[in-house]
C-alpha positions, 0 to 999 in steps of 0.5 A: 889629428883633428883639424883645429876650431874657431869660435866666432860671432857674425850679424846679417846686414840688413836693408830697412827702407823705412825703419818705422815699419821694421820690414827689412832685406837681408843684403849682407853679412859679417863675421868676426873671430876674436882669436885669429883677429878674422874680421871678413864681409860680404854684402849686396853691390849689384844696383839692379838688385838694391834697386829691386828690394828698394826702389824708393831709396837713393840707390847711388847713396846706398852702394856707397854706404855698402862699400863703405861698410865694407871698407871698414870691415876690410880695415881700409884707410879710406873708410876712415877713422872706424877702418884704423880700429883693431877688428874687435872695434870695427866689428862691434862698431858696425853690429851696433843698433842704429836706426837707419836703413842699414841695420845689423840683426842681433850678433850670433855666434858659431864654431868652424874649423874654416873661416872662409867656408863659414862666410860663404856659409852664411852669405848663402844662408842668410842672403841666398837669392836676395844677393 
């Protein structure tokens, strides 16, 4: 018996300390699977290391931006009213284009038969060493 697969989509979080010259850091990343209601994050917390990929930005202001996003993926009420979306709303909320110094790259798409795995798949693909 094969194990069963789930489609899902995911973005990178990205770092983009000046948005008018498009240069970016990957710091984080979001997965979200539509048919097990799966809306999970990982991103970059440890101030030393935003502190080294921008040391020009407020780096306080940026963990509570990251722990905030976070938040919001997880579905915590303390986000705000984005958190109390469902994970379809949330996800499509935070993968949204802005011109800030968080950005998320376009939504790409993927099939695993472990959610989880996938996440720390891609952490480690898309972050690697810069988390």
């Amino acid at each position: 018996m094969t194990s069963p697969r789930f489609a899902y989509d995911f973005a990178v979080l990205r770092l983009v300390p000046h948005p008018h010259l498009e240069r970016w850091v990957p710091i984080g990343v979001v997965l979200f699977s539509r048919t097990e209601e799966f809306l999970a994050s990982r991103v970059v917390l440890d101030r030393d290391r935003l502190a080294a990929l921008a040391p020009e930005l407020d780096h306080d202001l940026l963990l509570r931006y990251l722990k905030n996003w976070s938040a919001i993926a997880r579905g915590e009420a303390e986000a705000g009213t984005v958190a109390h979306y469902p994970p379809s709303e949330r996800f499509h909320w935070l993968t949204c284009p802005r011109s800030d110094v968080l950005q998320a790259s376009p939504v790409r798409r993927g099939v695993t038969d472990d959610l989880e795995s996938a996440l720390d798949r891609l952490w480690l693909e898309q972050v690697g060493t810069q988390g």
